[in-house]
C-alpha positions in Angstrom: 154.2 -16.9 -20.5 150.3 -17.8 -21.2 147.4 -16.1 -20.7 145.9 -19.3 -18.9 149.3 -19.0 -16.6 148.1 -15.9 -14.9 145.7 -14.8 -11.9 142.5 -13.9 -12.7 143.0 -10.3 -12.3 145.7 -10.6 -14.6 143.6 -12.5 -17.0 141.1 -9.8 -16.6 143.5 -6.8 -17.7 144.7 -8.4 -20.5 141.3 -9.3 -21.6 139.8 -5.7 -20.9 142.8 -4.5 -23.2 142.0 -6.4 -26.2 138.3 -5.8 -26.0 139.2 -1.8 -25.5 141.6 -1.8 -28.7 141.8 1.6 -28.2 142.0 3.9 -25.2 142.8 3.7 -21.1 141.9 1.9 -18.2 142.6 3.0 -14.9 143.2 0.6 -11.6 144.6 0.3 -8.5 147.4 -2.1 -7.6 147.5 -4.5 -4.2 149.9 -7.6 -4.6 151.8 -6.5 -7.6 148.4 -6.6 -9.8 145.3 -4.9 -10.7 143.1 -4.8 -7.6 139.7 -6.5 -8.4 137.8 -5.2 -5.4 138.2 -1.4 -6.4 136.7 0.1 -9.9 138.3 0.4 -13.0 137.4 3.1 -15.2 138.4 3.1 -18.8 138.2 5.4 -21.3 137.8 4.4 -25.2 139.4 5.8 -28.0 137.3 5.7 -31.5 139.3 6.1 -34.7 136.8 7.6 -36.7 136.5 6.3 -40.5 138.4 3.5 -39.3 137.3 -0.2 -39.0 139.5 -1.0 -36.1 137.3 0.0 -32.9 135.9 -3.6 -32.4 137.6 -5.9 -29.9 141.1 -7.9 -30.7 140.6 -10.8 -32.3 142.5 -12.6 -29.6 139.8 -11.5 -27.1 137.8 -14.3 -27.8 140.6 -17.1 -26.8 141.1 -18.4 -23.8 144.8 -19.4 -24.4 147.7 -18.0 -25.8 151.1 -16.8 -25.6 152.0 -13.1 -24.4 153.7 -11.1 -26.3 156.6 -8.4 -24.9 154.4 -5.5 -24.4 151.5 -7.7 -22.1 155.0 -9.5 -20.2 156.3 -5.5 -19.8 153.4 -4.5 -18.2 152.9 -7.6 -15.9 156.5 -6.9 -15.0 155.8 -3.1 -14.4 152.7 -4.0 -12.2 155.0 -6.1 -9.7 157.2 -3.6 -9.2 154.8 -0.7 -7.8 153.3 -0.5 -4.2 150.1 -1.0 -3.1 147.3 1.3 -3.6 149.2 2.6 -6.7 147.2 4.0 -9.2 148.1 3.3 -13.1 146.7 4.6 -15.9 147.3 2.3 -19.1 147.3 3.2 -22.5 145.9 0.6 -24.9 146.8 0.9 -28.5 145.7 -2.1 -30.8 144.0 -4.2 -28.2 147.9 -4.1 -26.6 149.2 -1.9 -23.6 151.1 0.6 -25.4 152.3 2.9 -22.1 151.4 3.3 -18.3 151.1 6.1 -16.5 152.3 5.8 -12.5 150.1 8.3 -10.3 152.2 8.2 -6.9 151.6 10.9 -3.3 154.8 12.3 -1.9 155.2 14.7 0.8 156.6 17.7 0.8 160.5 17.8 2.0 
């Protein structure tokens, strides 16, 4: 699976991921992916003494293959309901874990 293979909100989470590096972003769901008519917050991470709080360097391309992690999380999204909130992790410009906020009732 490509980058240039997916919807533009797709494309956009990806993207927002590699030019975080570090940190979370926060979304809604609505069609099995990220919601582009409600905010996203994120939340970066700076590793201090460390020279690795720029962008990915894959941010920049407009083409290229995903790798397992990006495919996981695409999977993940597709999977939850709508008006789901997720909270992913983003270690390395690459989702590293996502967090599933869902309301139950009380039995």
């Amino acid at each position: 699976m490509n980058k240039a293979e997916l919807s533009s909100p797709k494309q956009s989470l990806i993207k927002q991921c590699q030019q975080l590096n570090f940190g979370r972003i926060t979304f809604h769901v609505r069609g099995s992916e990220p919601d582009p008519t409600r905010p996203w917050h994120t939340r970066r991470t700076v590793k201090l003494g460390s020279g690795e709080n720029g962008p990915r360097s894959e941010a920049g391309l407009t083409d290229f293959e995903l790798c397992k992690v990006q495919q996981a999380l695409l999977e993940t999204l597709g999977q939850l309901e709508d008006g789901t909130q997720v909270t992913v992790e983003v270690r390395h410009g690459l989702p590293f874990l996502i967090e599933i906020e869902q309301d139950h009732r009380a039995a």
